[in-house]
MIDOSE-1310 file (N, C-alpha, C; in nm, 2 decimals, decimal comma, always signed):
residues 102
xxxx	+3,59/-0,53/+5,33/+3,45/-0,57/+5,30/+3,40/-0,50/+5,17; +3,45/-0,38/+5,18/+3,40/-0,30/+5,06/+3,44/-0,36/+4,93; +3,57/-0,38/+4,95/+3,67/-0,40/+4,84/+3,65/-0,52/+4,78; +3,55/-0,64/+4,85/+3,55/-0,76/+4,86/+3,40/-0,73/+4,75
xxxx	+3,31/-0,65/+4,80/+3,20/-0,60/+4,70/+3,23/-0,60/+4,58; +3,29/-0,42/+4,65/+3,28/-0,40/+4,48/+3,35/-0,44/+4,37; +3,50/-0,55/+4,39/+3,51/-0,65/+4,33/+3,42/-0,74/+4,25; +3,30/-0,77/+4,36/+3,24/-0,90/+4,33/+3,18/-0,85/+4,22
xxxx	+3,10/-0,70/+4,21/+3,00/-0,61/+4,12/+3,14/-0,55/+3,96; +3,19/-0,57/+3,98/+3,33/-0,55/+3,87/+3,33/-0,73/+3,79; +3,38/-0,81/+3,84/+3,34/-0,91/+3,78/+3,22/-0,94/+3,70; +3,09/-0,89/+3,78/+2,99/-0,95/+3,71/+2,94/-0,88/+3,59
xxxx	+3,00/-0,70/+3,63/+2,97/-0,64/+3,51/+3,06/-0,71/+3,39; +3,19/-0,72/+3,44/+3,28/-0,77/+3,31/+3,25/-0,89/+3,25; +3,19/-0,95/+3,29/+3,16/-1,09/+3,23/+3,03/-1,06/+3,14; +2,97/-0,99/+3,20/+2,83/-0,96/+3,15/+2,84/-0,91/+3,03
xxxx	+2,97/-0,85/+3,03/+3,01/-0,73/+2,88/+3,11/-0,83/+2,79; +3,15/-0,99/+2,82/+3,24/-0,99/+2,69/+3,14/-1,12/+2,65; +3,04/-1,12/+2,68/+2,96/-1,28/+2,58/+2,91/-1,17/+2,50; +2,92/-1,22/+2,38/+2,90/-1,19/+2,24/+2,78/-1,23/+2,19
xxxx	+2,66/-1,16/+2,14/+2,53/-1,22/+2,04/+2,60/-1,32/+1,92; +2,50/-1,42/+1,98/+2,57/-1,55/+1,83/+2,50/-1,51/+1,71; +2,54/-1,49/+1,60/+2,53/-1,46/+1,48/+2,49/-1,58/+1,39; +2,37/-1,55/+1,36/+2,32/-1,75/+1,31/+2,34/-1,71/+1,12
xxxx	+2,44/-1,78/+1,04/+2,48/-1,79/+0,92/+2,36/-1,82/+0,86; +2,38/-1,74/+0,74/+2,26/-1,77/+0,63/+2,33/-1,83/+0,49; +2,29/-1,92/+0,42/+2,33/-1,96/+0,30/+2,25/-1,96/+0,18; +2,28/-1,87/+0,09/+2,18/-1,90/-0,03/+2,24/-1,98/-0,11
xxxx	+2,14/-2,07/-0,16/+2,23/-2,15/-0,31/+2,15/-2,12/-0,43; +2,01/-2,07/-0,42/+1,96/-2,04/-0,52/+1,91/-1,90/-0,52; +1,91/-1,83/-0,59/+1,82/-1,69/-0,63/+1,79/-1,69/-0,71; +1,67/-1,61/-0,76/+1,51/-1,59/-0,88/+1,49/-1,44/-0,86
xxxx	+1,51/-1,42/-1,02/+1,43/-1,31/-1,03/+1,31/-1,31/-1,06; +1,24/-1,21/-1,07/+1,09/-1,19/-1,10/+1,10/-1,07/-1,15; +1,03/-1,08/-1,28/+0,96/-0,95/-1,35/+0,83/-0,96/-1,33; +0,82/-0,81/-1,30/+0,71/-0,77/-1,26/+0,63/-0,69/-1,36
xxxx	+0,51/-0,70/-1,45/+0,49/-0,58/-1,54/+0,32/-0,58/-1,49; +0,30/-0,46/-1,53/+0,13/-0,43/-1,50/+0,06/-0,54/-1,59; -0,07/-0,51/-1,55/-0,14/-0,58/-1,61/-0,19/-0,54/-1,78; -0,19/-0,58/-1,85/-0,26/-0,57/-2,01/-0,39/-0,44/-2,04
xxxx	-0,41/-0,43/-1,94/-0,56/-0,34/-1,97/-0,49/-0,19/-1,92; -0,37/-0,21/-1,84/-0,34/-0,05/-1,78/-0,23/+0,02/-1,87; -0,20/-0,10/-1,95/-0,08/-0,02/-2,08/-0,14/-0,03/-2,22; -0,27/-0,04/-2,26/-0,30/-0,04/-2,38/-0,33/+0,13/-2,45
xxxx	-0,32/+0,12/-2,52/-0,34/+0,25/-2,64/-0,47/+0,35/-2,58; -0,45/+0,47/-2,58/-0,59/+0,54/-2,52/-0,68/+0,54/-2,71; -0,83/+0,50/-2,65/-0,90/+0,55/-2,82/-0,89/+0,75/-2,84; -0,84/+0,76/-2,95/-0,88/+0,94/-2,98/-0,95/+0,89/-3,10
xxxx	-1,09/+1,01/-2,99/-1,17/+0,97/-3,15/-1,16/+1,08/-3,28; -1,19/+1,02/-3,37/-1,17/+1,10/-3,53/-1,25/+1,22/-3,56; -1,19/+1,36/-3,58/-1,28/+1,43/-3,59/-1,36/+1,42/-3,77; -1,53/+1,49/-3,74/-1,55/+1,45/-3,88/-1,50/+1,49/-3,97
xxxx	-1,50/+1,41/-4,09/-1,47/+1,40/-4,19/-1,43/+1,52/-4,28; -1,32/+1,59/-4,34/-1,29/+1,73/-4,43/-1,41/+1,76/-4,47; -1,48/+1,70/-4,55/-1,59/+1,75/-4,67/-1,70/+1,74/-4,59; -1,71/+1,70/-4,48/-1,83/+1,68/-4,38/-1,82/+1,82/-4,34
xxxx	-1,73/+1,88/-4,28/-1,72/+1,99/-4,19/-1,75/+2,12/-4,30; -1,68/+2,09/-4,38/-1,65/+2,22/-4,47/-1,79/+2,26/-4,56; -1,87/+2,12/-4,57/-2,04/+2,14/-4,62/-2,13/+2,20/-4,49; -2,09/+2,12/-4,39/-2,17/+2,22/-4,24/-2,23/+2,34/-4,27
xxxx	-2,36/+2,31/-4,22/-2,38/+2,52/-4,22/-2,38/+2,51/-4,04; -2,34/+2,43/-3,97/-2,32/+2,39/-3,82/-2,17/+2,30/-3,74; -2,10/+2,47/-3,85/-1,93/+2,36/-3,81/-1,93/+2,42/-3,69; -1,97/+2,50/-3,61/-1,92/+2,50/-3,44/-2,02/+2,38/-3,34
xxxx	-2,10/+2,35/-3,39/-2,17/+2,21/-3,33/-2,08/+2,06/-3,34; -1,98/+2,08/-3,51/-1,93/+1,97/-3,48/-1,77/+1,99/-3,40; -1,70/+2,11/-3,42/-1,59/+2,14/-3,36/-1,67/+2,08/-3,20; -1,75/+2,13/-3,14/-1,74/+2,19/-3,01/-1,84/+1,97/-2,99
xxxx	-1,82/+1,93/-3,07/-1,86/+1,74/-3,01/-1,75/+1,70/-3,07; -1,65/+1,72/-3,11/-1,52/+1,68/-3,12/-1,44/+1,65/-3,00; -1,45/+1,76/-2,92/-1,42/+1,88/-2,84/-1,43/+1,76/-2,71; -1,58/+1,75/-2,72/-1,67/+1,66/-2,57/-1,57/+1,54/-2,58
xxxx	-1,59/+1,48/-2,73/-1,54/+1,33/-2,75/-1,37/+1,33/-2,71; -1,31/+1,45/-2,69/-1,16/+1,47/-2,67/-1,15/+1,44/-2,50; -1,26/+1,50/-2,44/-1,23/+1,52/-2,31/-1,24/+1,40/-2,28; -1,39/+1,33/-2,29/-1,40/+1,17/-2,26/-1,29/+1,08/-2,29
xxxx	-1,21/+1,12/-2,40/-1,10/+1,03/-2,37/-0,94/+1,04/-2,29; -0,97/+1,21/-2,28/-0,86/+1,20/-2,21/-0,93/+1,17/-2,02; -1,05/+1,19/-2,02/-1,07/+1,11/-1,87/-0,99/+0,94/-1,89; -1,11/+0,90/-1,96/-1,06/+0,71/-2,00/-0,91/+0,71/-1,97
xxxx	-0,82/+0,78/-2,02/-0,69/+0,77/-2,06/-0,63/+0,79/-1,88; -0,70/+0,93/-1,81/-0,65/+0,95/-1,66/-0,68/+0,84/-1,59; -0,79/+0,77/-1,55/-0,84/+0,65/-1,52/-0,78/+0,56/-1,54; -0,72/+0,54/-1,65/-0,64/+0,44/-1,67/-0,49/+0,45/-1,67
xxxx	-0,42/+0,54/-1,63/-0,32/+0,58/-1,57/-0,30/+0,60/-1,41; -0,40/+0,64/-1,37/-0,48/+0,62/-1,19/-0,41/+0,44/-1,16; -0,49/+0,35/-1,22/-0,49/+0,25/-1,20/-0,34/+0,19/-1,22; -0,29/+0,24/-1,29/-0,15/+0,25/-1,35/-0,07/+0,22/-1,22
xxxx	-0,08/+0,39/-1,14/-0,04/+0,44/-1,02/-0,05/+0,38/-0,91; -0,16/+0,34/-0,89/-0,17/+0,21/-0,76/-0,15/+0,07/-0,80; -0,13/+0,04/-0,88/-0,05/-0,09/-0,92/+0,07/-0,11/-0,90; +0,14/+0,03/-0,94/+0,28/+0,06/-0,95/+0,33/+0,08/-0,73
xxxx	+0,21/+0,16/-0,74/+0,31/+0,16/-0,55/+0,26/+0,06/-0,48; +0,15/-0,04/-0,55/+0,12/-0,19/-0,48/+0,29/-0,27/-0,48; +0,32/-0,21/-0,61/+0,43/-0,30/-0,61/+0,57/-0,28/-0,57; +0,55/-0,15/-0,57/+0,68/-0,12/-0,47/+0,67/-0,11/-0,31
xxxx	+0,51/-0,13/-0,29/+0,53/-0,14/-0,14/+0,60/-0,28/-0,08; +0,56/-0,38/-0,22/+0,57/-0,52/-0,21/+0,79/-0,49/-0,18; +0,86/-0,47/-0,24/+0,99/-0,44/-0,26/+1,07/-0,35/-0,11; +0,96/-0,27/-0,10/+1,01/-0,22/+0,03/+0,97/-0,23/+0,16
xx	+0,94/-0,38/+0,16/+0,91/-0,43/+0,32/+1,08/-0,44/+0,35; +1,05/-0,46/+0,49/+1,19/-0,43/+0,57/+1,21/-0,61/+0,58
């Protein structure tokens, strides 16, 4: 009786273990690439503005007024320039998030 069981439970395991997952074939006939580049406004030139003029500064009786708004106008551009590198940065991992979906 036993023998007759655990037989029956040997079988069913075995059968259960040799069907195989069907593997469904994939065919490509065409592939496309894509370039991807940022947009126009996140790769343009930063402005540096000009400091004034040789004979401007050197007539000054107020050359640390103009060094020191040279100075301001430097910083403002290097914010512009961060900001526009920021934007850079989230474009760039917008688009590698796009590449690394599973």
């Amino acid at each position: 009786m036993y023998k007759t069981l655990i037989s029956l439970f040997v079988v069913l395991f075995l059968t259960a273990c040799s069907s195989s997952p069907k593997i469904k074939e994939v065919v490509v006939e065409k592939t496309k690439q894509v370039i991807v580049v940022p947009p126009s406004e996140l790769t343009k030139d930063c402005d540096v503005p000009a400091p004034s003029e040789k004979e401007v500064y050197l007539r000054s009786t107020d050359k640390e007024k103009l060094l020191t708004d040279n100075i301001i106008d430097l910083y403002g551009s290097i914010a512009s320039c961060n900001k526009q590198l920021s934007g850079l940065r989230i474009w760039f991992d917008k688009q590698k998030a796009n590449f690394d979906k599973p």
